[in-house]
N, C-alpha and C positions, 0 to 999 in steps of 0.2 A: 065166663072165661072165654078165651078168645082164642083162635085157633093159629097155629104159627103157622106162616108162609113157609115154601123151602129153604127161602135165605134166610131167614131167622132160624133153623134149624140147622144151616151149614155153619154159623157162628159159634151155634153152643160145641165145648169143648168133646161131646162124647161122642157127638155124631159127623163131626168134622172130618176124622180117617175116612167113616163111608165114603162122603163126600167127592173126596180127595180120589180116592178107590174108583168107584165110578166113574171120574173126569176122566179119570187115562186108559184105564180098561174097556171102560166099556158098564153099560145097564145090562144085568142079567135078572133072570128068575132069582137064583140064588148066587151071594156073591162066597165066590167057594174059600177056601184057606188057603189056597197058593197067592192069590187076590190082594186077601188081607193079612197076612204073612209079609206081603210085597209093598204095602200103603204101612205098615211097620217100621219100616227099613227108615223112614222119616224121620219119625223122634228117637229111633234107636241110636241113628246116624248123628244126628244133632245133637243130643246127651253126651255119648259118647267123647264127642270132640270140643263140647264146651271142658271136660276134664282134660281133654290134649292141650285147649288151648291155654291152660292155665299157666301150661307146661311153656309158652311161648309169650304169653304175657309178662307174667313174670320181672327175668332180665328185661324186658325194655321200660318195666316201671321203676325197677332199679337205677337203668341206663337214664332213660328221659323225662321222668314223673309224669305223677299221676292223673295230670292234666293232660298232657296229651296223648296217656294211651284213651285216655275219655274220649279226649275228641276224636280218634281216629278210631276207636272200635263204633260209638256211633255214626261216624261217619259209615265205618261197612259196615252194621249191620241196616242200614237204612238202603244200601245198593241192593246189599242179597236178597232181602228182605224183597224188593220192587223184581229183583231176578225172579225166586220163589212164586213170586204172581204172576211172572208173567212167561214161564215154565210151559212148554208144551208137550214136554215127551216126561217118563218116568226117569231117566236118565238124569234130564238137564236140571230135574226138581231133585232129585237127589244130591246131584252135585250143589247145587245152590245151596241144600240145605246141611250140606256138609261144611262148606265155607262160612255160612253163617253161622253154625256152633263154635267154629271155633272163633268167629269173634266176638261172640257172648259171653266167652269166657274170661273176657276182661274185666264186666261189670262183676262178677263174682269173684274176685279177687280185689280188684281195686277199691272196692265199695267198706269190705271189711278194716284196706290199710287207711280209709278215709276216716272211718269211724272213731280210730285211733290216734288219728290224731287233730278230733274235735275236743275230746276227752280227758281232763286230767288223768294221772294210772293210776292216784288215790280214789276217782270217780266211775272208773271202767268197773262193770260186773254188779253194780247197785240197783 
């Protein structure tokens, strides 16, 4: 077996908070709870607001279809997404990742009224 480099450890999903934690805090001995408490606030943030944004999705899938909230939620999230990386304080990665939940929350909405109507409604649920 073969030993992972750090950046192949900053990729996997578990250890990626550390990670994150580290870059803005600081390397310590031990990294305390206020720390990672603090490298929390990320996917907490982000979850969060992908359920806000559904709340703002919505009406404009209503208003303009579901084409173009497509294209313009990947359109942001590919900005925040390039913000997020290139973040330098715990603030502005937060903010980032604020904004980028909520436009994730497109794809989890729009994705399901698509499916609906690929689907005859004698063929949905089979």
């Amino acid at each position: 077996m073969t030993e992972k480099t750090p950046r192949q450890l900053r990729s996997s999903g578990t250890l990626s908070g550390t990670s994150i934690a580290i870059s803005f805090f600081g390397a310590s001995p031990d990294l305390s709870a206020n720390i990672s408490s603090k490298a929390s606030y990320f996917q907490t943030a982000a979850s969060l607001m992908i359920g806000v944004g559904n709340l703002i999705w919505v009406p404009l899938v209503t208003k303009y279809g579901k084409r173009h909230v497509y294209i313009l939620s990947f359109l942001l999230m590919t900005v925040f997404s390039v913000w997020c990386g290139a973040a330098k304080s715990f603030a502005n990665e937060l903010a980032a990742r604020i904004v980028l939940g909520t436009a994730c929350g497109a794809p989890e909405i729009v994705a399901p009224l698509t499916l609906t109507n690929i689907f005859y409604l004698h063929r949905q649920g089979r």
